[in-house]
N, C-alpha and C positions, 0 to 999 in steps of 0.2 A: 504494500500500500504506500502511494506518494506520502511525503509529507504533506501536501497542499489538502490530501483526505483526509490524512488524521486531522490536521490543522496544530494550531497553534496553544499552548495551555498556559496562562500565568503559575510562576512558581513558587509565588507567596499562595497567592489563594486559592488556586486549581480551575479559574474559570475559561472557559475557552475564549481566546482574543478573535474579536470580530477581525478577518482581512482586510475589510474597507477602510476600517480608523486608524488603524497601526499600533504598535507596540513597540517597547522597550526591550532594549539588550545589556545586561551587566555583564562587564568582564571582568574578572579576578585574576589576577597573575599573584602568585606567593610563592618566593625564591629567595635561596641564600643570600644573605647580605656580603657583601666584597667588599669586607671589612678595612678599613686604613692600614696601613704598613706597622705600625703603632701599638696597634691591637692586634696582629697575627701572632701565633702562637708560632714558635721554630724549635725545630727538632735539638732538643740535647744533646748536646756532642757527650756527655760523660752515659750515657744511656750506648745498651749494645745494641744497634744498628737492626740486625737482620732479627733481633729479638722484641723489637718494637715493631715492624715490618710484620712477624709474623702473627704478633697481638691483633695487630687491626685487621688483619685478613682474617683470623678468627672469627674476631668482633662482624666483620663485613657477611662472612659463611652463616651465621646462628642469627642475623639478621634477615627480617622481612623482607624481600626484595621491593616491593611494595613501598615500604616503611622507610625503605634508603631512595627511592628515584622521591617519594614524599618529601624528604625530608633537603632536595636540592629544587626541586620545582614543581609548581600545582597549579594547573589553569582551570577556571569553572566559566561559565558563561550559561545567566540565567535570561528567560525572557520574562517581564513585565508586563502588565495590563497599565494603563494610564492612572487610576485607584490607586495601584500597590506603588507603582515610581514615584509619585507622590509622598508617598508616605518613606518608602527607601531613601529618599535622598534626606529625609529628614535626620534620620540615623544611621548611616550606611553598617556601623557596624552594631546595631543593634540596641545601643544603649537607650536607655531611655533618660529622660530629664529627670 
């Protein structure tokens, strides 16, 4: 089935968005910060090398693969009804007053 069948649903409230009015599109981008030079953490020289090396690969194996592409970048993209952008932009991240 097209999309243009299914149609369109707001993802605040679930209503289906008329085609003729339009609708709204949120985009999220959420990714590691690249941090200042200042703030980078740098490998220990007094630390064994290939024994740190094999820590994080460890670390990296019993990890979520999931939970690590997560954890460097996450894109969402919702669609809106006219109602809910309204009210979204009032608190994008939810907060209330």
């Amino acid at each position: 089935m097209a999309d243009e069948e299914k149609g369109v649903f707001c993802r605040l409230c679930g209503r289906r968005i008329d085609p003729t009015r339009g609708h709204y599109v949120v985009r999220i981008e959420v990714f590691a910060a690249d941090d200042p030079p200042e703030k980078r953490v740098y490998f220990n020289q007094s630390k064994n090398f290939k024994e740190e090396i094999n820590r994080l690969l460890e670390e990296i194996a019993s990890t979520n693969p999931q939970e690590l592409e997560d954890q460097v970048y996450k894109f969402f993209k919702f669609d809106l009804c006219r109602l809910c952008q309204r009210e979204y932009i009032k608190s994008p991240l939810g907060r209330r007053s």
